[in-house]
Residue, then its C-alpha position, 0 to 999 in steps of 0.5 A: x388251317x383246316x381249311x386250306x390242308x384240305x384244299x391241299x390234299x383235294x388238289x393233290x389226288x388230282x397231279x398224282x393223276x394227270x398234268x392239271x396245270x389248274x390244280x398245281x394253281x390251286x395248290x400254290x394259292x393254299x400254301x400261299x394262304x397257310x404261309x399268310x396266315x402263320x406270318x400275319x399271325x406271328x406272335x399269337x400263335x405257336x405253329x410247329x417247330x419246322x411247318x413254315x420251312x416245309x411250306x416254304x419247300x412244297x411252295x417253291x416245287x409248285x412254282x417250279x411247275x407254276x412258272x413254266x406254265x405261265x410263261x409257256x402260255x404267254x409265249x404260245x398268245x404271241x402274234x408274230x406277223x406273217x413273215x417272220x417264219x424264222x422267228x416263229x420256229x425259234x419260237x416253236x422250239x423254245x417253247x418245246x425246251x420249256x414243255x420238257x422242262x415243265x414235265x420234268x418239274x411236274x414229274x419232280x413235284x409229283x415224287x415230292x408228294x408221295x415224300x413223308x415230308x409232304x405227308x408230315x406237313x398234312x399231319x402238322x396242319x392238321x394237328x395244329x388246326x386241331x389244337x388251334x396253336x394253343x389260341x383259346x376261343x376268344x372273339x374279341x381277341x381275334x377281332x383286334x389281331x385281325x384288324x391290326x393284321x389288315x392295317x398292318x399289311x394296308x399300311x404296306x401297301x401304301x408306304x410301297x414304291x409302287x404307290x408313290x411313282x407315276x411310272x414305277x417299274x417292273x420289279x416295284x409292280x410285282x413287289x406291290x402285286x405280293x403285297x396286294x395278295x398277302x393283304x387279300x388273304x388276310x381279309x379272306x379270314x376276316x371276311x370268313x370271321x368278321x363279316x359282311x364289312x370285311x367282305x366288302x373290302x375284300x371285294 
């Protein structure tokens, strides 16, 4: 938790400053680690009242920016042929729209975290990594959550419909993509706590 509040802030100071589409990146993967950790670890620890809808808020207001960026740069790597000048200005002018909608996101993100909701969810995981959630140091404990947590989400990956077809579609593929990182996260920690096996599966 303290961890990733601090990669918050670090990558913050940046958008405050300037248009870094790599810090909003940055940013988006700590929410997405904070919101792993607090749902793999549902039941054995008690975060603050409110922390996972204010994460699910800063989440959705980087991937407003997120998205626009990822999609303008896959459509500026297109090769048109030569004579389709008709498409390549239509093109042109589609990504423009895109790059006002962008800024406006980005402009938006940037009130976002001059708000007190956005400072009052610093607090929180700082508070709560402070107070560990009411978890007392006990490495055996934390060994076994965190593999049940690793077979729990394995066990996810396997049963999805992505895993079972020759040929699975678009939507399964990023259903199993989600699924995939929620699963890399969690063995980040166990790598972070357990050591060089769960590194390897990480890896």
């Amino acid at each position: 938790m303290a961890e990733q509040a601090r990669e918050l802030r670090r990558q913050a100071r940046v958008v405050r400053r300037k248009d870094d589409a790599e810090a909003v990146h940055q940013m988006r993967v700590a929410t997405r680690r904070l919101r792993t950790a607090l749902r793999a670890l549902r039941g054995h620890i008690a975060p603050p009242r409110g922390l996972n809808k204010d994460l699910r808020w800063l989440a959705g207001e980087l991937g407003a920016v997120r998205d626009c960026a990822v999609i303008i740069a896959r459509l500026r790597s297109l090769k048109l042929p030569g004579g389709a000048r008709g498409e390549r200005e239509r093109l042109a002018r589609l990504v423009e729209r895109l790059d006002r909608k962008r800024g406006k996101r980005q402009a938006s993100l940037r009130e976002a975290i001059k708000r007190r909701r956005y400072q009052r969810l610093l607090d929180e995981l700082k508070d709560f990594a402070t107070d560990s959630g009411g978890v007392h140091a006990d490495h055996q404990l934390a060994a076994r959550v965190l593999t049940d947590v690793s077979e729990t989400l394995g066990e996810a990956v396997a049963r999805s419909a992505a895993m079972t077809v020759t040929a699975p579609q678009a939507d399964a593929l990023h259903a199993l993509r989600i699924m995939f990182k929620r699963l890399r996260y969690a063995l980040d920690f166990h790598a972070a706590a357990c050591g060089l096996a769960y590194d390897v599966e990480r890896r």
